[in-house]
N, C-alpha and C positions, 0 to 999 in steps of 0.2 A: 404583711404590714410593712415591713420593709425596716423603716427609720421609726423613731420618736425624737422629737425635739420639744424644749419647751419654747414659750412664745412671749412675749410682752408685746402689749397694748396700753400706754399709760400703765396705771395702777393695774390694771388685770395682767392677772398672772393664766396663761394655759396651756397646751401643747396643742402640736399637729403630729399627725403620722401620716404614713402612705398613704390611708383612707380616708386622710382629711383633705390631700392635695399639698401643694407645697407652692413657696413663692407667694408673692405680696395678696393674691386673689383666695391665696388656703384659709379657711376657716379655721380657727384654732378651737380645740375642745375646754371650755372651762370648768372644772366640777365645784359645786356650791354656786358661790355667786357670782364669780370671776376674782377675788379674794385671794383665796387660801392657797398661798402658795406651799403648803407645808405638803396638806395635800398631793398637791401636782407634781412632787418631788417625788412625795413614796409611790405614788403611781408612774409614773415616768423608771423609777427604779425598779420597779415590779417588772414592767414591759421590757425594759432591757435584757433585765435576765434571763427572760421566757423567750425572749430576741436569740439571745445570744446560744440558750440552752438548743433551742430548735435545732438552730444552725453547726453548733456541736454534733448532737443527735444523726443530724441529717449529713454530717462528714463521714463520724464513724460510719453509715450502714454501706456510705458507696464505696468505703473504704473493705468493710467486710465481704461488700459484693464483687468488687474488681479482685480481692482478695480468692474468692472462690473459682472467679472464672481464669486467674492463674492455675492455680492446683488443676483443673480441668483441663486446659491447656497443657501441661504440661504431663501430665498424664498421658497425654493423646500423642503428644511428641514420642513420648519413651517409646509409648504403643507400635508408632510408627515408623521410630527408631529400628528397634525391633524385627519389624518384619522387613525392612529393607537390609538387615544384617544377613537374615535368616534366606532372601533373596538370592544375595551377592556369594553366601558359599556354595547354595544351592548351584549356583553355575559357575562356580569356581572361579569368582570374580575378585579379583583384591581390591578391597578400599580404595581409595584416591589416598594421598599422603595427610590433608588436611584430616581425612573422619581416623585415620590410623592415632594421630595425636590428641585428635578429643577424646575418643575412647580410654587414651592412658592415663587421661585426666581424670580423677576423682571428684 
């Protein structure tokens, strides 16, 4: 849906949203007779919060998911960490100076 907006036409009161169109050609939605603005408030306020909760919603999960394919990452580093340690004594190779000081890092 996108937006809600509400709209005046003279005396009518109504909104548009994404799926009305927008700009002087958008149809604007009137509920009742074109009247009741009270209406068009609480629904206009309805939608936003279903707007906004969505959009909420749909932060936290790529949040959660970008989240997961860290730990996986990171995982895979250690993994890989690891077996180039296991490598490097294997041929009695010393570190470079840089992986000698990450290693002392906690």
């Amino acid at each position: 849906m996108g937006t809600v907006d509400k709209s005046n036409c003279l005396c009518c009161v109504g909104m548009t949203t994404g799926l009305t169109g927008s700009g002087e050609g958008a149809q604007p939605i009137s509920p009742g007779c074109g009247c009741s603005e009270a209406l068009v408030n609480e629904i206009l306020e309805e939608l936003k919060k279903r707007i906004k909760a969505r959009g909420d919603t749909g932060q936290i999960q790529r949040t959660e998911k970008t989240q997961q394919l860290l730990q996986v990452t990171v995982g895979q580093v250690t993994e890989l960490n690891a077996k180039v340690d296991l490598i490097l004594r294997q041929m009695n190779i010393q570190p470079p100076p840089a992986m000698q000081t990450m290693e002392q890092k906690p």
